[in-house]
Backbone of each chain as ProteinMPNN parsed JSONL, in Angstrom:
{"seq_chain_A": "XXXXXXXXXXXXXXXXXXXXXXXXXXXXXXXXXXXXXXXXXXXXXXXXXXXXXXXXXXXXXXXXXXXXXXXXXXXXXXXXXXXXXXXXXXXXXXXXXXXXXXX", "coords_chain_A": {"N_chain_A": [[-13.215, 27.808, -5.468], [-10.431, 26.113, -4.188], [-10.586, 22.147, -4.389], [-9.02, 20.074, -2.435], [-9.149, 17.016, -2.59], [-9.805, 16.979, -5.393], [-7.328, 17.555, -6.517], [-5.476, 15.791, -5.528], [-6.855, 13.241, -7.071], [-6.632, 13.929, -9.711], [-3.283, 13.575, -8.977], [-3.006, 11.028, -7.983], [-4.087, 9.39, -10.546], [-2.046, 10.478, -12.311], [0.119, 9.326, -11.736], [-0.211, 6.532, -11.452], [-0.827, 6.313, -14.291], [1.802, 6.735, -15.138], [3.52, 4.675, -14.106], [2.356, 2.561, -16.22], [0.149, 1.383, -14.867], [-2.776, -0.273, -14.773], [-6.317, 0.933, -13.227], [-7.687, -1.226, -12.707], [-5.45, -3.002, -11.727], [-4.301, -1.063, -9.732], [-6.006, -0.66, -7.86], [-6.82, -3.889, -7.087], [-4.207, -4.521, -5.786], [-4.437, -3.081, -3.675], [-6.48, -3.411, -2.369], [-8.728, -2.076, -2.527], [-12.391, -1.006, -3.601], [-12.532, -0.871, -6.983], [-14.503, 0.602, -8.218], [-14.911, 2.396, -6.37], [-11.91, 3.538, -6.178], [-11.553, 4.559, -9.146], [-13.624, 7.001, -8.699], [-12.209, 8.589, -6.644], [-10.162, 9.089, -8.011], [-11.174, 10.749, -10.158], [-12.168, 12.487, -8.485], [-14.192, 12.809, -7.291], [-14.582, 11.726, -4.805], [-14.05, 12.034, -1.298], [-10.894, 10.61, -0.938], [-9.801, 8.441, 2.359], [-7.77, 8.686, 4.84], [-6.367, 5.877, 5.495], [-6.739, 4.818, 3.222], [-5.857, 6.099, 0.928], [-3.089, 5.535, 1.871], [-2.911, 3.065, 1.031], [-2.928, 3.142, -1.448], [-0.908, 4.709, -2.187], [1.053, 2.93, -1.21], [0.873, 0.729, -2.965], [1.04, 1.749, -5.785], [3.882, 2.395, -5.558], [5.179, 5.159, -4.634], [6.325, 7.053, -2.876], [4.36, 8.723, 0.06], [4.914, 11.497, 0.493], [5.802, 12.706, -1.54], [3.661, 12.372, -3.531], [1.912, 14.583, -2.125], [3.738, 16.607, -1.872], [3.47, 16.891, -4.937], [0.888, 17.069, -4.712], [0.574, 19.684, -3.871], [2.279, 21.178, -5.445], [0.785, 21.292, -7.198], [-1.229, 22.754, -6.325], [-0.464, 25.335, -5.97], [0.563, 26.628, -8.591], [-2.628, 26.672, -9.138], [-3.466, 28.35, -7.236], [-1.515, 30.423, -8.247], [1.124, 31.088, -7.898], [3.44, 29.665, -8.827], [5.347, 30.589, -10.278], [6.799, 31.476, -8.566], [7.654, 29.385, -6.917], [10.905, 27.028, -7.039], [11.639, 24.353, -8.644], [13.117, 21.727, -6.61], [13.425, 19.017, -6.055], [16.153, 16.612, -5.322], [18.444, 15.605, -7.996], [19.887, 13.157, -7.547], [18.266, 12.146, -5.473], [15.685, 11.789, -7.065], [16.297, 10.482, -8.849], [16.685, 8.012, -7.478], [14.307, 7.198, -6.671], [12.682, 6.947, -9.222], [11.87, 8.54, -12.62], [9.456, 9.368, -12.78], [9.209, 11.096, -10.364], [9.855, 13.449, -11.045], [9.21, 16.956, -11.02], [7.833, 18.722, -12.664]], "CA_chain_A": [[-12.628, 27.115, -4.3], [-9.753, 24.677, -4.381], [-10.736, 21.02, -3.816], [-7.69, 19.251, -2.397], [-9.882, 15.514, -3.99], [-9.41, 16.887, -7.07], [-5.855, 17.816, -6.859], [-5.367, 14.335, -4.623], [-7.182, 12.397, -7.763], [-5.405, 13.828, -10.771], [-1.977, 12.706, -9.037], [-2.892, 9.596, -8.154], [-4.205, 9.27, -11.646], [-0.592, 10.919, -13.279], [1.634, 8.112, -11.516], [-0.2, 5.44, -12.063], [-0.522, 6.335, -15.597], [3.383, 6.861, -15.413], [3.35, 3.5, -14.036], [1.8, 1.544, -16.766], [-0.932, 0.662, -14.671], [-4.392, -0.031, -14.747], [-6.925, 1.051, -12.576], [-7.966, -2.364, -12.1], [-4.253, -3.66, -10.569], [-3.884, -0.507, -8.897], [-6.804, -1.246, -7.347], [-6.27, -4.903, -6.301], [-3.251, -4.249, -5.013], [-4.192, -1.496, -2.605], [-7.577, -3.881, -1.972], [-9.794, -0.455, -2.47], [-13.326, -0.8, -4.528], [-12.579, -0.785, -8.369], [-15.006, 2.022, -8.311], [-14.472, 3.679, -5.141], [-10.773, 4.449, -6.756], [-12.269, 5.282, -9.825], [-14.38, 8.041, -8.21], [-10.933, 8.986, -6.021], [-9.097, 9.893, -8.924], [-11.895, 11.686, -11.074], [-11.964, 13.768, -7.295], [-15.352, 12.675, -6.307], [-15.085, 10.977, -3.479], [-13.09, 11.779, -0.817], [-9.922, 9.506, -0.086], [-9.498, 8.181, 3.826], [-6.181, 8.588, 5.124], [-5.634, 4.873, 5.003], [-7.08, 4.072, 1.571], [-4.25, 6.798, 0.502], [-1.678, 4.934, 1.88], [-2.742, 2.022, 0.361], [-2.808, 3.398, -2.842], [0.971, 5.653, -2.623], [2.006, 1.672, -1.333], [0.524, -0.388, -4.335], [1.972, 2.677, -6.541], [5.372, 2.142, -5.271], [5.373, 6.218, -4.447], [5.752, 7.689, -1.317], [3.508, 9.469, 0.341], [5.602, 12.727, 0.349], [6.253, 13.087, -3.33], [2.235, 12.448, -3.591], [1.836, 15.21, -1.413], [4.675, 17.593, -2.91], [3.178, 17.339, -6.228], [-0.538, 18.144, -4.943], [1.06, 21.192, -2.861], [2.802, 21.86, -6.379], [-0.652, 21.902, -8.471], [-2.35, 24.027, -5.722], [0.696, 26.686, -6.236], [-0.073, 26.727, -9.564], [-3.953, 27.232, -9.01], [-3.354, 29.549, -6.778], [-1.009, 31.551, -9.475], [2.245, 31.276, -7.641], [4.176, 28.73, -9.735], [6.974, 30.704, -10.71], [7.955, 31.747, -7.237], [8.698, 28.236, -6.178], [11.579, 26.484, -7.998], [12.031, 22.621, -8.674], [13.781, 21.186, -5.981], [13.89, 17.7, -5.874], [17.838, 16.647, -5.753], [18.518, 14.527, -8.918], [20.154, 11.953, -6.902], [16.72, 11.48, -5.396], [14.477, 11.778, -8.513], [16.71, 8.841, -9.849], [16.789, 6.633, -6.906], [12.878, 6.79, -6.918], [12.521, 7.061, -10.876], [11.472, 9.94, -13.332], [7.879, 9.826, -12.271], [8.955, 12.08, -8.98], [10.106, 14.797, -11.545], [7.737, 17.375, -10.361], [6.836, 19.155, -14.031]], "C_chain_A": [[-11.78, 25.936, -4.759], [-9.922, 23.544, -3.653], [-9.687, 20.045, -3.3], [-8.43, 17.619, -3.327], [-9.637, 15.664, -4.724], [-8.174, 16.926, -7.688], [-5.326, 15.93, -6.715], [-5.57, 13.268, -5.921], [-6.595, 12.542, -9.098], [-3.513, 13.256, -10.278], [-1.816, 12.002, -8.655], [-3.001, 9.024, -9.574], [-2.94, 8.975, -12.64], [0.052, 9.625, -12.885], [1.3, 6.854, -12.133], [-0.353, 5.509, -13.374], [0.833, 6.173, -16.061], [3.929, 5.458, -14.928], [3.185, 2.363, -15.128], [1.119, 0.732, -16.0], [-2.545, 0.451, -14.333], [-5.279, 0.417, -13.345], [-7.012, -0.348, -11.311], [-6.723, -3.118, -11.011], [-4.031, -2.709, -9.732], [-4.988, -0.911, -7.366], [-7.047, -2.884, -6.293], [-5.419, -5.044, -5.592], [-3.318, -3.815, -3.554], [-5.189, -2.152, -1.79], [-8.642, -2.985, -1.686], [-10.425, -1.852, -3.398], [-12.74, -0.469, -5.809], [-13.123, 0.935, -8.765], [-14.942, 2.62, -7.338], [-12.912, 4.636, -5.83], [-10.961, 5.165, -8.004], [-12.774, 6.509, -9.399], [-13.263, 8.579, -7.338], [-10.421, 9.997, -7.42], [-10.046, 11.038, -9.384], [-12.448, 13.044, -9.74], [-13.436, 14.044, -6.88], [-15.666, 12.189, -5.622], [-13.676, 11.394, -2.985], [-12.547, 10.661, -0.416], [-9.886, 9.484, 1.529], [-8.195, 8.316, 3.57], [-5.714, 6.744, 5.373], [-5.627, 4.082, 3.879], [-5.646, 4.574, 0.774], [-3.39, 6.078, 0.653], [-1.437, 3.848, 1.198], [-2.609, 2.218, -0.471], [-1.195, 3.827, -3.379], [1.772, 3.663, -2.258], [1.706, 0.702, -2.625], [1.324, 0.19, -5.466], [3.428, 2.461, -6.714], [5.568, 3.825, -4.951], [5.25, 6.351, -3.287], [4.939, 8.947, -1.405], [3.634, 11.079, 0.146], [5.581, 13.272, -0.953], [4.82, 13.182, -3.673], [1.83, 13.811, -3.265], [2.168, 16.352, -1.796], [4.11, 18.036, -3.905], [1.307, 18.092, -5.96], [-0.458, 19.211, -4.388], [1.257, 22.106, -4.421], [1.476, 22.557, -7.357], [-1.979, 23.225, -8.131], [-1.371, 25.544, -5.935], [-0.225, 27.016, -7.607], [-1.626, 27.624, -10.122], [-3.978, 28.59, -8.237], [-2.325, 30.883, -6.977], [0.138, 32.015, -8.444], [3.37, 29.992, -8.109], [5.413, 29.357, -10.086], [7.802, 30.835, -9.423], [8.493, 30.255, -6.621], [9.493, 26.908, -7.181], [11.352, 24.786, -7.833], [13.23, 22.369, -7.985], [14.444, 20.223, -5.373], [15.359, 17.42, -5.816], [17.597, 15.39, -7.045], [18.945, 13.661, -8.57], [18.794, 11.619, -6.632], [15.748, 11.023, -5.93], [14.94, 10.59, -9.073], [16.728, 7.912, -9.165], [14.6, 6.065, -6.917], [11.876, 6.559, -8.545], [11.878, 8.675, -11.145], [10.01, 10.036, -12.821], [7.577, 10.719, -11.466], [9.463, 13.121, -9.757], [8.958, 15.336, -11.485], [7.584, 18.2, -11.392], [7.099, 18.466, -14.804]], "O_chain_A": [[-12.171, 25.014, -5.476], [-9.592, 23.547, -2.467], [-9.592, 19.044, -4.01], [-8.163, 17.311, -4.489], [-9.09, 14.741, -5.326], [-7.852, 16.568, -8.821], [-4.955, 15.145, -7.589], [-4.683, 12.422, -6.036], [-6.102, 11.571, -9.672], [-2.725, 12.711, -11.051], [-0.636, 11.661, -8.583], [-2.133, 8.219, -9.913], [-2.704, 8.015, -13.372], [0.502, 8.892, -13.766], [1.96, 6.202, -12.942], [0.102, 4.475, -13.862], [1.112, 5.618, -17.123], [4.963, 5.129, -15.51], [3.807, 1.311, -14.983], [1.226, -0.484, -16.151], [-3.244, 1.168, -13.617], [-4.695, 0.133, -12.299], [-6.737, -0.538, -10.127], [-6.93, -3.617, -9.905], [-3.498, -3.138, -8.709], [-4.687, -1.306, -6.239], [-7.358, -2.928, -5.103], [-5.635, -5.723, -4.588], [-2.582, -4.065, -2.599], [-5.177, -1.843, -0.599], [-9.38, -3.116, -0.71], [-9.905, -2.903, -3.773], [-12.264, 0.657, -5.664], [-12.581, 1.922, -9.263], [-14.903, 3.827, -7.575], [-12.789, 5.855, -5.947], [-10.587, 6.337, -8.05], [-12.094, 7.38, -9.943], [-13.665, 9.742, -7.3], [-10.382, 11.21, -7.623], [-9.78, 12.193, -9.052], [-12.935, 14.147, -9.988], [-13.867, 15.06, -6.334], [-16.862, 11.965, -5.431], [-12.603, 11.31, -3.581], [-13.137, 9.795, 0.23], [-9.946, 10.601, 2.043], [-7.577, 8.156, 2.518], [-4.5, 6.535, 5.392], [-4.938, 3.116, 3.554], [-4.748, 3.912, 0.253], [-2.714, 5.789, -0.334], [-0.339, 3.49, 0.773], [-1.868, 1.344, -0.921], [-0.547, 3.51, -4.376], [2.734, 3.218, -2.883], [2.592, -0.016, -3.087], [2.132, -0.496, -6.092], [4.035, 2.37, -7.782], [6.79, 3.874, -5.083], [4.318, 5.926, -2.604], [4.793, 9.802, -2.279], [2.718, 11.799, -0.25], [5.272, 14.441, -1.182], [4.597, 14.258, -4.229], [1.306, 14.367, -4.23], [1.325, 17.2, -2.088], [4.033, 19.248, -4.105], [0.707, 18.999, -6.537], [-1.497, 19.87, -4.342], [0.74, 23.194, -4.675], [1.264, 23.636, -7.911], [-2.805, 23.94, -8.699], [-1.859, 26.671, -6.02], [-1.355, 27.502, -7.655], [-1.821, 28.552, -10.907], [-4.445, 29.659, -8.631], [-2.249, 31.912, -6.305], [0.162, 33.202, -8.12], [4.105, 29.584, -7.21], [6.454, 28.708, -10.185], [8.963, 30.494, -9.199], [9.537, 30.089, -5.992], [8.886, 26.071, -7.85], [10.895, 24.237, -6.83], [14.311, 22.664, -8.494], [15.413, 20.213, -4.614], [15.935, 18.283, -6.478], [16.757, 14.491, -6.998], [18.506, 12.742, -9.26], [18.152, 10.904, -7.402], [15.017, 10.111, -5.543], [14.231, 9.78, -9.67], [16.78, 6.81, -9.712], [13.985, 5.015, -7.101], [10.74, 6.13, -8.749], [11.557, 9.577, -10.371], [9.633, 11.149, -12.455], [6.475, 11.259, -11.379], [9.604, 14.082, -9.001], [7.887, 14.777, -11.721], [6.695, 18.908, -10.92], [6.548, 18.531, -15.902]]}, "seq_chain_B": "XXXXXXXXXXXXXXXXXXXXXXXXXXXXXXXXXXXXXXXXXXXXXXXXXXXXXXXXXXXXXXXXXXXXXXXXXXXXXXXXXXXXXXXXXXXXXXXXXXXXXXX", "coords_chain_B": {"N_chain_B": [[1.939, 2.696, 9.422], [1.451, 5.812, 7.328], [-0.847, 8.467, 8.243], [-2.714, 10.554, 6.812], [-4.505, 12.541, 7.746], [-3.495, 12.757, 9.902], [-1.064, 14.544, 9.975], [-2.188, 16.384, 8.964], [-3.784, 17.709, 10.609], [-1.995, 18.476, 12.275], [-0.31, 20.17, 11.104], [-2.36, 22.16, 10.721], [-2.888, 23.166, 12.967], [-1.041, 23.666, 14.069], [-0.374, 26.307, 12.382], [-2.566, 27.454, 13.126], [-1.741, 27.851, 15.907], [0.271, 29.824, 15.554], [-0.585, 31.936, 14.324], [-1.998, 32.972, 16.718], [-4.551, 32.408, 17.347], [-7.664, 31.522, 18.509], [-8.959, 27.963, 18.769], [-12.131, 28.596, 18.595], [-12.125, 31.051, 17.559], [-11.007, 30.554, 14.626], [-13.15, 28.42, 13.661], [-15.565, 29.457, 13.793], [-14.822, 31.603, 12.255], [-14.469, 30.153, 9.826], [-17.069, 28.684, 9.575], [-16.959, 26.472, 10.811], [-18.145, 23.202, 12.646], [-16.876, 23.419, 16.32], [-16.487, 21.612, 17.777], [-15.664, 19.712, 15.172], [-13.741, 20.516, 14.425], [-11.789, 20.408, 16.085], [-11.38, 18.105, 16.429], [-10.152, 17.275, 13.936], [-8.194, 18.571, 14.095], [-6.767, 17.205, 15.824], [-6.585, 14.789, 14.76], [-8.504, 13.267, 14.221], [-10.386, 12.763, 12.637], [-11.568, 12.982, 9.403], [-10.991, 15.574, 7.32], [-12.885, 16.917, 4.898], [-13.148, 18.58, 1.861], [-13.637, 20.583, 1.347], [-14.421, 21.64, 3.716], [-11.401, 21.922, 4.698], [-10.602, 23.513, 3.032], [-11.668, 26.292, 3.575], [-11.203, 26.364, 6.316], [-8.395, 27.203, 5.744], [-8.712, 29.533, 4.388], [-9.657, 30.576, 6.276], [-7.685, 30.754, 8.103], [-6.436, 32.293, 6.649], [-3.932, 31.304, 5.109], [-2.673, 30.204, 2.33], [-3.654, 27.308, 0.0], [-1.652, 25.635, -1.066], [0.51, 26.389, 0.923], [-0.172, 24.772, 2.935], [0.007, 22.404, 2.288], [2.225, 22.073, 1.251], [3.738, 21.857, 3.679], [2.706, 19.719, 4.413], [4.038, 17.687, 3.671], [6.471, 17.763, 4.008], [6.558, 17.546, 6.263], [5.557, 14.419, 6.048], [7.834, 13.772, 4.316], [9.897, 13.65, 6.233], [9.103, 11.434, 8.339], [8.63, 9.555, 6.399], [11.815, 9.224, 6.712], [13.32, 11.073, 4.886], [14.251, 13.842, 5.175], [16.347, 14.853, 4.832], [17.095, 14.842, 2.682], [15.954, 16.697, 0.899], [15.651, 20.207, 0.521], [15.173, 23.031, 2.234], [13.314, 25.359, 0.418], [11.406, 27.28, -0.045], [11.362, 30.749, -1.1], [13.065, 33.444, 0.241], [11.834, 35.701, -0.04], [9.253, 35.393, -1.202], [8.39, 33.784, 1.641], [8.432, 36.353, 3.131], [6.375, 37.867, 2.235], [3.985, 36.707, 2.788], [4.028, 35.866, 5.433], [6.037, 34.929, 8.7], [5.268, 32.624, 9.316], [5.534, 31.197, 7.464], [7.499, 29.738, 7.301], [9.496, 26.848, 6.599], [11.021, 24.626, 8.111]], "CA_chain_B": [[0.89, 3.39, 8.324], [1.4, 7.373, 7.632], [-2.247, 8.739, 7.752], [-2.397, 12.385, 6.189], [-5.192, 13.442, 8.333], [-2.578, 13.468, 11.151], [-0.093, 15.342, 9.209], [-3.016, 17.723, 8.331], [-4.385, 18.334, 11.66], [-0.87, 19.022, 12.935], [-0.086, 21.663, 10.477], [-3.535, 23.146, 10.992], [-3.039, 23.627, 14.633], [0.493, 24.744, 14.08], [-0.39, 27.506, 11.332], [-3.758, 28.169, 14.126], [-1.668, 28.616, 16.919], [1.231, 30.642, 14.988], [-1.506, 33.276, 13.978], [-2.456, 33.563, 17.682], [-6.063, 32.336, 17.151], [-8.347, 30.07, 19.494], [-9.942, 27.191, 18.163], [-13.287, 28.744, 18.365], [-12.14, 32.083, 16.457], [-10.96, 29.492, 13.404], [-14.557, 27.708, 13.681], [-16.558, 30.741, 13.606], [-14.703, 32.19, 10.575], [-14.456, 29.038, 8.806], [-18.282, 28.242, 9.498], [-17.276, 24.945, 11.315], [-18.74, 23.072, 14.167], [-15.971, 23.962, 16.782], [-16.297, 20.221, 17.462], [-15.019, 19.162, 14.402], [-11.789, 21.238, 13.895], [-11.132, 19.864, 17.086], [-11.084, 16.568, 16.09], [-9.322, 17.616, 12.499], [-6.795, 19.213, 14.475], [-5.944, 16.066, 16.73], [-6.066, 13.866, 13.725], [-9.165, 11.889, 14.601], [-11.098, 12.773, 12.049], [-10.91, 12.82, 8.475], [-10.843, 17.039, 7.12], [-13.608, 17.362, 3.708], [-12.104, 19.271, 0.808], [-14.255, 22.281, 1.24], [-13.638, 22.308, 5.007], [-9.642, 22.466, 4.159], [-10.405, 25.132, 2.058], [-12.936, 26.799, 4.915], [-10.267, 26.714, 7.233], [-7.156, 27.477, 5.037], [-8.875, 30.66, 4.252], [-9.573, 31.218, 7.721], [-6.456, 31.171, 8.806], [-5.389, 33.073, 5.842], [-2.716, 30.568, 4.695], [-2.449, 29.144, 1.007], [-3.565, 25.726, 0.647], [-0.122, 24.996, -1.289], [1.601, 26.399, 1.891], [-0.548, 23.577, 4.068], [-0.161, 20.938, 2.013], [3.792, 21.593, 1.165], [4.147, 21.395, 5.143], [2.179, 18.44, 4.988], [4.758, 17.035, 2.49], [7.506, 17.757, 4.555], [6.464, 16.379, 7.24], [6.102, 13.312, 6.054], [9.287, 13.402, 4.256], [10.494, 13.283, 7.488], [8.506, 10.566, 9.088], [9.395, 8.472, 5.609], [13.203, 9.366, 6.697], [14.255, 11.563, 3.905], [13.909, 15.223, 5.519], [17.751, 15.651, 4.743], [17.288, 14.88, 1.071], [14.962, 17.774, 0.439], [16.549, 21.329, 1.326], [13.973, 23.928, 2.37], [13.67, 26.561, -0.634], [10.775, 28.489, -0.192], [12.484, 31.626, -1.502], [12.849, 34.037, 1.117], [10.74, 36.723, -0.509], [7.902, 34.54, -0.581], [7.894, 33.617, 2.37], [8.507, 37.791, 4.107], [5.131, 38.638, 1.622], [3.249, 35.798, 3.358], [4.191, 35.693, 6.606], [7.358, 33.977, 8.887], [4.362, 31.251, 9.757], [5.72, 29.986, 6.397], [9.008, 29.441, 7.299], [9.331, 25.353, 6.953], [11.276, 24.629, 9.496]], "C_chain_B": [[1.154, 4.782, 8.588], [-0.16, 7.761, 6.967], [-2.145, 10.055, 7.763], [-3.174, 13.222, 6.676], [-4.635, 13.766, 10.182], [-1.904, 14.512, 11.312], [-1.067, 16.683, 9.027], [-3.258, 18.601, 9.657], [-3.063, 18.597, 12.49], [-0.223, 20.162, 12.723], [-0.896, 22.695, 11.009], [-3.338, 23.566, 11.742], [-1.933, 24.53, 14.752], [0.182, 26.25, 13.679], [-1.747, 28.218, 12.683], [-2.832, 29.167, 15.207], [-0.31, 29.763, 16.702], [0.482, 31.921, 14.95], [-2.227, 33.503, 15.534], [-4.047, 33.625, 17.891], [-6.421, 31.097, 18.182], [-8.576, 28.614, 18.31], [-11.503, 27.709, 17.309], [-13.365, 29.997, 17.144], [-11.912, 31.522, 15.084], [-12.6, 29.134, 13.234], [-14.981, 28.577, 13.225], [-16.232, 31.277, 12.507], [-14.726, 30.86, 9.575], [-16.398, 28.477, 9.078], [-18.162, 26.743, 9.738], [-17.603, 24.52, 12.495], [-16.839, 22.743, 14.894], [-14.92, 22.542, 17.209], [-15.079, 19.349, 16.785], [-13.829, 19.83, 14.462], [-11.326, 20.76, 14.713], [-10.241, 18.732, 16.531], [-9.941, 16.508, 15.093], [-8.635, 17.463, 12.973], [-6.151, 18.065, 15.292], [-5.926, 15.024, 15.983], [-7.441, 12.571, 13.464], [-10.53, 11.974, 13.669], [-10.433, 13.076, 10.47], [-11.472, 14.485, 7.447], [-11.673, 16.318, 5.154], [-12.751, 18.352, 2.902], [-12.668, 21.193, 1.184], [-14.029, 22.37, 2.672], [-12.393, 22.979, 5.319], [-10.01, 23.334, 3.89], [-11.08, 26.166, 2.958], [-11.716, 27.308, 5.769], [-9.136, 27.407, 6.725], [-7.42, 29.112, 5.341], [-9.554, 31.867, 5.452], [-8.516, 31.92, 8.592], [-5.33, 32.204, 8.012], [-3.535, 32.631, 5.678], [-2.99, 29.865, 3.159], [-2.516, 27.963, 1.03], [-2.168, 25.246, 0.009], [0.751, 25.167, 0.242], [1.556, 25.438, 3.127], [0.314, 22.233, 3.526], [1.501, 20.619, 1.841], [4.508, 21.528, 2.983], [4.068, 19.885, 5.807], [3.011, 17.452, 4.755], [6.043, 17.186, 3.137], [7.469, 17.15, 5.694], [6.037, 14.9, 7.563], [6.949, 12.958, 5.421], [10.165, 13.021, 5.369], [10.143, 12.045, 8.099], [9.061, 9.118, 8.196], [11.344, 8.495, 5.669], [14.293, 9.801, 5.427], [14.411, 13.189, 3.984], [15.098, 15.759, 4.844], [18.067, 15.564, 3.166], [16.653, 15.854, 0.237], [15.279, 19.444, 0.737], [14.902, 22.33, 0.811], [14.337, 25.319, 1.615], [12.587, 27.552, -0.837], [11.565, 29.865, -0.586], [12.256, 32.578, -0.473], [11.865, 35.126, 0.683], [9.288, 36.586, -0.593], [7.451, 34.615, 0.782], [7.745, 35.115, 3.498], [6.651, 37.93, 3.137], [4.124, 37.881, 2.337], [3.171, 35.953, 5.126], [5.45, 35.062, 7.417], [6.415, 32.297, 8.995], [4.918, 29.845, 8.485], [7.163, 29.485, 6.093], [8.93, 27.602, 7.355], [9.767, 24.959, 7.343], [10.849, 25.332, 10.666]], "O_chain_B": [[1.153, 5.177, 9.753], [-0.595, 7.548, 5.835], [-1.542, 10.677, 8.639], [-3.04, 14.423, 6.443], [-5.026, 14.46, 11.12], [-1.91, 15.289, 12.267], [-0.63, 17.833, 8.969], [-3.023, 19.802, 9.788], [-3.318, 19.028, 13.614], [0.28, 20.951, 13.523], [-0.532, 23.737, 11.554], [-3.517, 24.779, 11.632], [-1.821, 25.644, 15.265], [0.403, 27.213, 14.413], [-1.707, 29.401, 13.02], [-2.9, 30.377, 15.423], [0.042, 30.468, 17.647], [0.925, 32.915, 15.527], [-3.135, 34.334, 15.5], [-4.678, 34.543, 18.416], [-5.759, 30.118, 18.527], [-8.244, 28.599, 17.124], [-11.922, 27.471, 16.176], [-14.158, 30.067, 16.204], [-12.657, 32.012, 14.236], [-13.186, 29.887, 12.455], [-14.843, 28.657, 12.004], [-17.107, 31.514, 11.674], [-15.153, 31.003, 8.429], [-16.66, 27.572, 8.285], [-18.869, 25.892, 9.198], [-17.439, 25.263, 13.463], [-15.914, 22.157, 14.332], [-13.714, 22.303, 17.15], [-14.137, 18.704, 17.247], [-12.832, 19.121, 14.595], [-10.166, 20.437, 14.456], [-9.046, 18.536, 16.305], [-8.929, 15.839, 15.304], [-7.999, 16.423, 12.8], [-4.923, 18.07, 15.378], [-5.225, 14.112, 16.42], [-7.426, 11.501, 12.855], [-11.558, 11.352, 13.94], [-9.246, 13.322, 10.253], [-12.528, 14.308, 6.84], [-11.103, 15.504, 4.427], [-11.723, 18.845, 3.368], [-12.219, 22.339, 1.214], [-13.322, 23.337, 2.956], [-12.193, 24.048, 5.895], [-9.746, 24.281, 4.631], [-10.554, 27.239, 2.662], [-11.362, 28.484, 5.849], [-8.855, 28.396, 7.403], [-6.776, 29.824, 6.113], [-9.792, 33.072, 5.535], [-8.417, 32.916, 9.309], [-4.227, 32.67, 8.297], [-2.479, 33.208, 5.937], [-3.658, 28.832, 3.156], [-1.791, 27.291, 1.764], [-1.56, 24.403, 0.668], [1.501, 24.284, 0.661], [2.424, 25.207, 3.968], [0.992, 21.396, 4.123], [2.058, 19.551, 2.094], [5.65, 21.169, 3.27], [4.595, 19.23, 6.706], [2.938, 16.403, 5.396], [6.877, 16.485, 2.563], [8.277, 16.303, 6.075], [6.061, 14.296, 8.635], [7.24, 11.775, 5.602], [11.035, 12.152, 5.322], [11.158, 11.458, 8.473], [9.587, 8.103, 8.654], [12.044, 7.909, 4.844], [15.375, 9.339, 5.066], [14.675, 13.806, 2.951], [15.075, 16.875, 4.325], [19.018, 16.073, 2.573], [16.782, 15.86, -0.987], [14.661, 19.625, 1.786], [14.102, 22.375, -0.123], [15.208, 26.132, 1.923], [12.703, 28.503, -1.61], [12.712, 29.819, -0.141], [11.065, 32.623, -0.168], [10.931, 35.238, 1.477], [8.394, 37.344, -0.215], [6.468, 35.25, 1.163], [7.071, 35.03, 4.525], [5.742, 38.139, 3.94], [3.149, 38.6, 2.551], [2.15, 36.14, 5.787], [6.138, 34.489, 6.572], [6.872, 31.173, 8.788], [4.862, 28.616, 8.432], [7.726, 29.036, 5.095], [8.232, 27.124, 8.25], [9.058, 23.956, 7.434], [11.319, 25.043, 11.766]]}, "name": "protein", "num_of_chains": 2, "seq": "XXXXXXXXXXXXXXXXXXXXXXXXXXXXXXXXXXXXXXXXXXXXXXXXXXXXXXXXXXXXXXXXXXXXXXXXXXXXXXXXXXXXXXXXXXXXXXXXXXXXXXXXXXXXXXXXXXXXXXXXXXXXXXXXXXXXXXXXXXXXXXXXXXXXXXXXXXXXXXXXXXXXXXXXXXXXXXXXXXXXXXXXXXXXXXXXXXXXXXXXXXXXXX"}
């Protein structure tokens, strides 16, 4: 069974890694639990729909591109990855930075 | 604030009432209280990972094909719908269903 949490917590994980930033500031930022986001990312606890937002706003990512990419990882899982191409426009990918390149 | 269990329970209902299903026929195959999907579906509650997946496979929809709806529709809401061009490939989406047309 696919867990959306788990998808949800590896790409919060990816950005802010692509970020350069820690748990801990992502965290302050967003004013989540230290360890509540902790346990978010590693996809054992479900996220609320407004903790999320706080998190894609502390990130600097929108919500969409968040979203996109865990749609993209469930393709994947669910072993249709080649049928759907990369579509982002490169104008877009560059006004938001390389991080929204979706492989 | 964009909260994703709006976005979710809007799809859901969409992709429900596309396939010509009640509420209660969803519930009953997904093994949920009829209750809750309600709620899901009007946004006022917050959808478990294994429920998503409960329902998804209720409705016999791909969770990539939920979640990239979900992703479009808040591209839209964040005001960038027109920067994103809808590419499901048509072949995809005839093997699936038209339900997965994204517009």
């Amino acid at each position: 069974m696919i867990l959306i949490r788990q998808e949800i917590g590896d790409v919060l994980r990816d950005f802010r890694q692509q970020k350069g930033q820690t748990l801990r500031q992502v965290a302050g930022k967003a004013s989540v639990a230290l360890g509540y986001l902790s346990e978010v990312e590693r996809g054992q606890k479900e996220v609320s729909s407004e903790i999320l937002a706080a998190v894609a706003e502390a990130l600097e990512i929108p919500m969409w591109a968040i979203m996109r990419r865990v749609s993209d990882r469930i393709a994947v899982l669910e072993g249709i990855e080649s049928a759907i191409p990369d579509v982002v426009p490169d104008e877009l990918v560059a006004s938001v930075g390389p991080e929204l390149s979706l492989r």
